[in-house]
C-alpha positions as CSV (number, residue, x, y, z in Angstrom):
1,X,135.9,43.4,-251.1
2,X,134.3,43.7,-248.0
3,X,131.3,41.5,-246.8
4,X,128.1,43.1,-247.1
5,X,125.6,43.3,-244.3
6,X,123.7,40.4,-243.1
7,X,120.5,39.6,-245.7
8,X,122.2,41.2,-248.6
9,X,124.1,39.3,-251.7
10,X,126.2,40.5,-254.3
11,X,124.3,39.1,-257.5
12,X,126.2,38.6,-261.0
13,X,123.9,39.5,-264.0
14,X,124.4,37.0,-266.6
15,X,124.3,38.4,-270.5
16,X,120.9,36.6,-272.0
17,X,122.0,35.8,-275.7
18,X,123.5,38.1,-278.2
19,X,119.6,38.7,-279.7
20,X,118.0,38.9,-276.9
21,X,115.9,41.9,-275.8
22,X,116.1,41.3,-272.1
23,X,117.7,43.6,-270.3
24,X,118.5,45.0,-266.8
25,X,115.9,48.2,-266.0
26,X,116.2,50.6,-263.2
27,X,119.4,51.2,-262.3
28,X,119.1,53.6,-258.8
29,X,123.0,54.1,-257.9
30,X,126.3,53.1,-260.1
31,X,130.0,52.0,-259.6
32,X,131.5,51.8,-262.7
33,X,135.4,51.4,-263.7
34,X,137.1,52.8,-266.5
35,X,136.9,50.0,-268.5
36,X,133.1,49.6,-267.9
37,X,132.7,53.2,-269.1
38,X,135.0,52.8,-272.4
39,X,132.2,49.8,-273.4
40,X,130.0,52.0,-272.5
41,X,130.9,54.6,-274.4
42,X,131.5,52.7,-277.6
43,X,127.6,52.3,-277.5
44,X,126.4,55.5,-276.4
45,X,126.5,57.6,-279.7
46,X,124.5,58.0,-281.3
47,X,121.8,58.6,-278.7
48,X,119.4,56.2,-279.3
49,X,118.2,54.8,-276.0
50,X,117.5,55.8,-272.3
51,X,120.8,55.5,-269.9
52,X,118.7,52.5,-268.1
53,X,118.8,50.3,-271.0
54,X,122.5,50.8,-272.1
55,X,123.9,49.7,-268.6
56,X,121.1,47.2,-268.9
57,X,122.0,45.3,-272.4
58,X,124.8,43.5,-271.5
59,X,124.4,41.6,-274.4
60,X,125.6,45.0,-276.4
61,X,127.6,46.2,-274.3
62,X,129.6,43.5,-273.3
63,X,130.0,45.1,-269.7
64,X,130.3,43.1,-266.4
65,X,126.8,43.8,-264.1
66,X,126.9,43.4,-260.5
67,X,123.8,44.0,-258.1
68,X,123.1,44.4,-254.4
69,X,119.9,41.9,-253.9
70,X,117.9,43.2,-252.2
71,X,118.3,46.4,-253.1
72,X,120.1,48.7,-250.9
73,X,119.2,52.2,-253.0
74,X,116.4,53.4,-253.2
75,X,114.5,56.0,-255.7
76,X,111.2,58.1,-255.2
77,X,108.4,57.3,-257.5
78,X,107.9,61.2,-257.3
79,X,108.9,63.2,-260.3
80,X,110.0,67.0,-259.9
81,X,108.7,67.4,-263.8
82,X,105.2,66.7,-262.5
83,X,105.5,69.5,-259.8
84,X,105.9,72.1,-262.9
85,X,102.8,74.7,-262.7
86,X,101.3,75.0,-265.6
87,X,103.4,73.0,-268.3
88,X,100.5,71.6,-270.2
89,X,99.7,75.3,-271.4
């Protein structure tokens, strides 16, 4: 791997214990191998959570989490579904 920049880290996410309900929220950008996305997968269906909190319960999914601190991507708080004319009516 190549160094980062100066002032950033690459961070390890250790799994909390197998009943916790911590888990890892707002994922802004992904790398993910195959293998990450098999475990991944195994929990998927049925649909029963948002995408943020599969990649995020490494307790369930058993997947390896790496992060950039500080973060390097960033997200707008803005949300096109607000911008919808109308959509209460």
């Amino acid at each position: 791997m190549r160094s980062l920049p100066e002032r950033y880290r690459l961070a390890r996410y250790r799994s909390p214990s197998r009943k916790s309900k911590r888990c890892i929220i707002k994922t802004t950008a992904y790398l993910i191998t195959l293998n990450g996305a098999k475990k991944l997968l195994k929990q998927a269906y049925p649909i029963r959570m948002p995408a943020d909190f599969l990649t995020g319960l490494l307790q369930l999914t058993g997947i390896k989490a790496y992060g950039i601190e500080p973060p390097c991507v960033f997200g707008s708080n803005d949300s096109e579904i607000d911008k919808i004319e109308n959509r209460y009516e």
